[in-house]
Structure formats: structure tokens, C-alpha cells
N, C-alpha and C positions, 0 to 999 in steps of 0.2 A: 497502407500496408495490409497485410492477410496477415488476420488474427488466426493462427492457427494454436489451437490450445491442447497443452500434454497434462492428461486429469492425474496425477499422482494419486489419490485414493479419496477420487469424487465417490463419496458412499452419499447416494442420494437421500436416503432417510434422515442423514444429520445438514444435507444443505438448509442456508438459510439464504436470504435476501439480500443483504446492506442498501438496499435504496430507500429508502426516507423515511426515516423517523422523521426525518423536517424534509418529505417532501415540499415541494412549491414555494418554499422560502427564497430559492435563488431566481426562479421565475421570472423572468423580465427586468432582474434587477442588475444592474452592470456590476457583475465579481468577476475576478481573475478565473480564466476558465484554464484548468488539466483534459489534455487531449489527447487520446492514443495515436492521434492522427500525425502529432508532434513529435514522434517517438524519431532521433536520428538513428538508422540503422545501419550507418556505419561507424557509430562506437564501439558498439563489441555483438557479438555473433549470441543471437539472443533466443527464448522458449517461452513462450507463452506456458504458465504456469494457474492452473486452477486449483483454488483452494475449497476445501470443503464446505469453508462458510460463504459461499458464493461471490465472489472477486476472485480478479485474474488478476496476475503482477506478468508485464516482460522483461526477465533474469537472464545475466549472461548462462550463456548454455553449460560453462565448465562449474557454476557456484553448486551449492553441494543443500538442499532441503535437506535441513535437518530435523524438524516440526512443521505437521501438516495437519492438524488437529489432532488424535488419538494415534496419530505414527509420533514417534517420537527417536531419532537415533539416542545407540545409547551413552554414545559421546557427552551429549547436553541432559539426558533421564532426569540429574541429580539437579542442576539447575533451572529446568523448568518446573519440577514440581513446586506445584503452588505457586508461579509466577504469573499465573493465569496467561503466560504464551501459548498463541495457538497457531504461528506459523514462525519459520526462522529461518533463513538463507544467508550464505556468508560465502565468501572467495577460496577455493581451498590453499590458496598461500598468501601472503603478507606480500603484496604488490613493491610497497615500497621499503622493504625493509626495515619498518620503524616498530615492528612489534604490532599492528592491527590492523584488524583483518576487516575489508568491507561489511556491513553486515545489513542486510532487511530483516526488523523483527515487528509482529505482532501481537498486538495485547486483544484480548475481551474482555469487556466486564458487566455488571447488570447496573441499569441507570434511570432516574428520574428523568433524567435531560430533556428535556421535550422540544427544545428551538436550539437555533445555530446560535442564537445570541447567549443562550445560558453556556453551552459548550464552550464559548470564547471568553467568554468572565470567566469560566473556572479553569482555563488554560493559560490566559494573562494573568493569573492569580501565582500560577506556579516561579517558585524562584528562578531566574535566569530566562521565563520566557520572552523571548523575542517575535516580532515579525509577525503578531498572531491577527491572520484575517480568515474571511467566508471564502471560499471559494467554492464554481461546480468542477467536482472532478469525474468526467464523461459521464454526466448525469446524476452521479451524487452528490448531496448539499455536504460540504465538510466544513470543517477549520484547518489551516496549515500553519506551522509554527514554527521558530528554532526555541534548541534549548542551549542556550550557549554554556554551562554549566555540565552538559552531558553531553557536547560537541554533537547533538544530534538533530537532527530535521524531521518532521514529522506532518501526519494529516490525519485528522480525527473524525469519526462518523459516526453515525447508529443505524440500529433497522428497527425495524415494524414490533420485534421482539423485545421490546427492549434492554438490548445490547448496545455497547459502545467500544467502538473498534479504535485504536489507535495504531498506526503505522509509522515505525520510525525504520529514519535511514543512518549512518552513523559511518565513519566521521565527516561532519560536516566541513571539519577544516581542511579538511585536503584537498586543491583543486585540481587533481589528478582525476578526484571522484566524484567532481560535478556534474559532470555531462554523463555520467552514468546512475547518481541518482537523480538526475531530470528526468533520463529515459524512464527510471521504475514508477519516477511519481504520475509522468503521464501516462503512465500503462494501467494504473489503478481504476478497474472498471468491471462493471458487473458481470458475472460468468451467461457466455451465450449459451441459448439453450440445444442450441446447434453443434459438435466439434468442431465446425470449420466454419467459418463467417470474409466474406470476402468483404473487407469496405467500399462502399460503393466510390466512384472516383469518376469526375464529369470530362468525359471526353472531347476532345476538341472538334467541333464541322469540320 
């Protein structure tokens, strides 16, 4: 598919990297790989979204960014402050009627972490984690989890800075909204330096 990416408020000075605080850890070794390549596109009509800390998510076109690092609507002002969210995307209506609303949100934080393996002890540490494994997600080494206590799904990472990114998708129990956070998880990849990146795709003799 063509990554074609909509920069919201790519302010270059604050980009950062998210590729490898634990580069080469996944390297040759057999993990569950995330691939944008995997993305179905016809679940819902979608935007490549770049974030300022360099990762792109692909969001249905109508969800509503509400946090994009130093953007902040002022809807959520009072609840991000201090939550250390630095991105947040949500459906702008209750699909299903039950009160909740899709939502992608992002954590930062500063970290010791140094390997995939410490990041997964202290993520199978937490109450209610489940499912928690390595995986490469389009070339970043992560961890992926549920948290069955917070109904929520998630992929964990760092960069070079040491930073440690957490991505959660929520609710996990709905499976109206599987196949559309498959899509976001395999979308999660590092922001090209390009606006437009065609994937390359082998053609038949």
C-alpha cells in the first residue's frame, strides 16, 4: 500500500527516533512480526498520521487527534496534564452504543530499560498483564501485551534517548474493533523521511 503520511505538527526540532534502544535484539531471531504491509484496507478509509516523536499510526480518516505532542485539544487540556500522554486519537461517536469510544493513546516516559527482555518482566509484572511477548514492529524491537483489567492492548518500545513509548489501543473486548486495531498495530512504524514512500511491490514477468 502507499504510505502516504499527513504530518499534523511535524515540528522538526522536537522529532525523535523510536528505533532501538534494543536495536538487534530481534535480529535473526523468530518473533511475531507487525507489518504495514498487513494493513487491510478495506476496513475503514484510513490517513497516515505522523507524530512528532517519529512514528506514524494508520487512523480511520474521520477519528478526531486530540494530542500530538505540545497540540493538545482543549477537550482532554485537563486530563492529559501530567499523564505524560503525548498522542491520543479516538472515534468522534460511540460506534456501538455502549458508552466507549474507540481510542489510540500514547504514553512517554524516561527509562533505564536497556533490553526487550527487562521491558517484558516489568510489563508481565503488571496486574492483569496478559499475552506479553517480543515482537519486530516494521523494524522496531517491542513488547506487545493485553491488559485485561484495563480492557486494553498495547506495544511497548524505546529510543536512543532514553525514552519508553507505550501504545495502547482500547477496548480490547469488542470485536467490532479487532480488525481495526490490527490495522493501527501494524501501521506502527517509523516516520519516513520522505512525505510520500511508495512500498515497493514485486511484479509479476
Amino acid at each position: 500500500m502507499k504510505k502516504n503520511l499527513f504530518a499534523i505538527a511535524l515540528a522538526a526540532t522536537m522529532a525523535l527516533t523510536p528505533m532501538a534502544a534494543f536495536a538487534g535484539e530481534t535480529e535473526g531471531a523468530e518473533v511475531p512480526t507487525l507489518d504495514y504491509n498487513n494493513i487491510d484496507e478495506s476496513v475503514y478509509d484510513g490517513t497516515w498520521i505522523s507524530t512528532v516523536f517519529g512514528f506514524d499510526l494508520y487512523l480511520p480518516t474521520d477519528w478526531n487527534v486530540l494530542v500530538n505532542g505540545d497540540q493538545v485539544d482543549d477537550s482532554v487540556k485537563d486530563q492529559v496534564e501530567g499523564s505524560g500522554l503525548v498522542f491520543l486519537a479516538q472515534e468522534p461517536e460511540d460506534s456501538n452504543g455502549d458508552g466507549v469510544l474507540w481510542t489510540v493513546g500514547v504514553t512517554a516516559s524516561e527509562t533505564d530499560i536497556t533490553s526487550l527482555d527487562q521491558a517484558e518482566e516489568q510489563i508481565a509484572a503488571i496486574d492483569g498483564a496478559e499475552n506479553v511477548m517480543e515482537v519486530s514492529c516494521n523494524g522496531i524491537p517491542a513488547v506487545t501485551f493485553d491488559l485485561k483489567n484495563e480492557k486494553a492492548s498495547g506495544v511497548a518500545f524505546g529510543n536512543t534517548d532514553g525514552q519508553f513509548f507505550t501504545l495502547q489501543i482500547s477496548p480490547n473486548d469488542d470485536d467490532d474493533f479487532t480488525p481495526t486495531a490490527l490495522n493501527i498495530f501494524n501501521s506502527l512504524s517509523p516516520t519516513e523521511a520522505e512525505a510520500s514512500t511508495e512500498v515497493e511491490e514485486t511484479e509479476a514477468e
